[in-house]
C-alpha positions as CSV (number, residue, x, y, z in Angstrom):
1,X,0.0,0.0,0.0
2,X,1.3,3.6,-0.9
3,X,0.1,7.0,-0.1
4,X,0.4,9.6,-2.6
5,X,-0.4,13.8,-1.2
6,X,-2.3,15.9,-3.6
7,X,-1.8,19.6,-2.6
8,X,-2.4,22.7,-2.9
9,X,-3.5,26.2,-0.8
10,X,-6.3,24.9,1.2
11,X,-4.2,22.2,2.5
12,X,-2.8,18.0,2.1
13,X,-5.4,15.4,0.6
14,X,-3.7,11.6,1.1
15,X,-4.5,9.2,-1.5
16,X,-4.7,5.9,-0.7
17,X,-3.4,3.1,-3.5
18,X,-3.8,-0.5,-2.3
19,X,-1.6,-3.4,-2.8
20,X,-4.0,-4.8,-5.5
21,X,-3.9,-1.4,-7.6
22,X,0.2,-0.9,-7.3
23,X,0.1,-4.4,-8.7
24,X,-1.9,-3.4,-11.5
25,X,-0.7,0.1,-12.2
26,X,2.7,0.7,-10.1
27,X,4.6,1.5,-13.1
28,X,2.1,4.4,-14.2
29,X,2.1,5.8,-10.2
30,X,5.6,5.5,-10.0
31,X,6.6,7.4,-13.3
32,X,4.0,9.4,-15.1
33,X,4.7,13.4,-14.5
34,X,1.2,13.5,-13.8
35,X,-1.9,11.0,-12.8
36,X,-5.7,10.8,-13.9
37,X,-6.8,9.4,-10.4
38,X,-10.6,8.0,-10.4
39,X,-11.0,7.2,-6.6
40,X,-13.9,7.4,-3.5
41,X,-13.9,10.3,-1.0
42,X,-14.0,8.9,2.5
43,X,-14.0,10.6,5.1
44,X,-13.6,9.6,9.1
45,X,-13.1,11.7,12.3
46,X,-12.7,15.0,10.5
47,X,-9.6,13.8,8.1
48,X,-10.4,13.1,4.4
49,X,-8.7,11.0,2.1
50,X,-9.1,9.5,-1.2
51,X,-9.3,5.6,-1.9
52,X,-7.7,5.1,-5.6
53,X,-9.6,2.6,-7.9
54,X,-8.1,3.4,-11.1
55,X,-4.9,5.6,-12.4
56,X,-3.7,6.8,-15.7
57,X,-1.1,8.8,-17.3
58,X,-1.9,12.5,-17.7
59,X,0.6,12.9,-20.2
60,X,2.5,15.9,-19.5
61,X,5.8,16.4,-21.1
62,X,8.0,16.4,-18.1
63,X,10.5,13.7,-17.0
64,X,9.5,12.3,-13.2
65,X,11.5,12.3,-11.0
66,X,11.1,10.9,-7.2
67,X,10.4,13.8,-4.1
68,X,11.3,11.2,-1.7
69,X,14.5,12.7,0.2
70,X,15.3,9.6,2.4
């Protein structure tokens, strides 16, 4: 399972991918410049989150590159 943080000035939504949908489409999550995310909004104790169902490639023409700094 991987989170993914959409952002932007009103604050930090977490997306949820399961284990089932990085099987399917890790390769597109991992390194398209941009993701079509079709998902469900849940929403528990105040904190909101999205649960992925499908991803695609948007398509922009930028290289990826990780923003993981570990």
């Amino acid at each position: 399972m991987i989170f993914l943080s959409l952002e932007d000035e009103t604050g930090i939504l977490n997306i949820i991918c399961s284990t089932g949908l990085l099987a399917r489409q890790g390769r597109i999550i991992r390194r398209s410049g941009g993701l079509i995310i079709r998902d469900q909004l849940q929403s528990a104790d105040g904190a909101v989150s999205l649960a992925a169902e499908h991803v695609a490639a948007l398509g922009l023409p930028i290289a990826s590159t990780s923003r993981d700094f570990r």
